[in-house]
C-alpha positions in Angstrom: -80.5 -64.9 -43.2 -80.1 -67.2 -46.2 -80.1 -66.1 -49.9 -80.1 -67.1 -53.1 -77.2 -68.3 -55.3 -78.0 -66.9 -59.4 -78.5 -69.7 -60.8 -76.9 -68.6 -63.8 -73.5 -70.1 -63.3 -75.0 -73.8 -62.5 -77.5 -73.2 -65.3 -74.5 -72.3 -67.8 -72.5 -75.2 -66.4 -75.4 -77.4 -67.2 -76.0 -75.9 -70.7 -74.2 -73.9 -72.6 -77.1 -72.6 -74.0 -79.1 -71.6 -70.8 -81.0 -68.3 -70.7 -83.7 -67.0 -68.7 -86.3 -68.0 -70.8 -85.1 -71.5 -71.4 -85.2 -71.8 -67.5 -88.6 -70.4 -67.3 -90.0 -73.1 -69.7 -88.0 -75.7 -68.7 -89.0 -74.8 -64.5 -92.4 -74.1 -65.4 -92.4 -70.8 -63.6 -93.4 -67.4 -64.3 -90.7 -65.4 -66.5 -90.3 -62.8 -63.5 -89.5 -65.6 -61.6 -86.8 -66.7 -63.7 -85.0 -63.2 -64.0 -85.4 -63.4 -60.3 -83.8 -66.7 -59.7 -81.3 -66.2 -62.7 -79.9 -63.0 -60.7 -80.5 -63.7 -57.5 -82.0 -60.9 -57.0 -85.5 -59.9 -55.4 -86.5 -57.8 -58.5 -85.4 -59.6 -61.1 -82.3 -57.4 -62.0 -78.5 -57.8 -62.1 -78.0 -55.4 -59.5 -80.3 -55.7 -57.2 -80.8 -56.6 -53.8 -79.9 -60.4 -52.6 -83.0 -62.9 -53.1 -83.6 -64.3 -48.9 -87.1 -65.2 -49.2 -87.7 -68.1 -51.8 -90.5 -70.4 -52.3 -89.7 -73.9 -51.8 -91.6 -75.3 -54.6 -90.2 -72.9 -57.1 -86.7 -73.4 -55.8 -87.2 -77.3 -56.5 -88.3 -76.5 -60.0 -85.4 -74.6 -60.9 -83.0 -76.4 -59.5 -84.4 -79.8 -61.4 -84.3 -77.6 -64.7 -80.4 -76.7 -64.0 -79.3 -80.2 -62.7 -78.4 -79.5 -58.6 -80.0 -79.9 -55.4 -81.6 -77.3 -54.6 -79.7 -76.9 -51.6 -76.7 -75.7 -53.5 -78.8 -72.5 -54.8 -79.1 -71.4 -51.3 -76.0 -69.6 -49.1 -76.9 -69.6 -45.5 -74.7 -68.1 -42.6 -72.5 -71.8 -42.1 -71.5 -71.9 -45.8 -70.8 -68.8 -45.5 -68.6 -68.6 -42.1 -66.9 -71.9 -43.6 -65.6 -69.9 -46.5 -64.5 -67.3 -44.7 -62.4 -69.2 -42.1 
């Protein structure tokens, strides 16, 4: 099953300045989907359980606010066989 990168490496990478709260302004989404996105996590904290069900819209928005394709937010099994090997 695919799952979410955090974001908050390529959001840092992009700006320096990056926080969860810059991201949900600048993504337009809620502020629980920020902290969810951020982590890459389904609850919205650092621990928590991997993020594997995203909304594609949202995902877009993020991924515009932190400069990537939103493709590279998202591990799936090859990327993840490929590193391994």
């Amino acid at each position: 099953m695919p799952r979410v990168k955090p974001v908050r490496d390529f959001a840092l990478a992009h700006d320096e300045e990056m926080s969860i709260s810059k991201l949900h302004f600048a993504a337009e989404i809620s502020m629980g989907a920020a902290r969810r996105y951020w982590y890459g996590t389904r609850d919205g904290t650092e621990d928590g359980e991997p993020m594997t069900v995203v909304d594609l819209q949202t995902i877009v928005k993020v991924a515009q606010a932190v400069g990537v394709p939103w493709k590279e937010l998202v591990e799936d099994r090859l990327t993840l066989q490929l590193a391994a090997a």
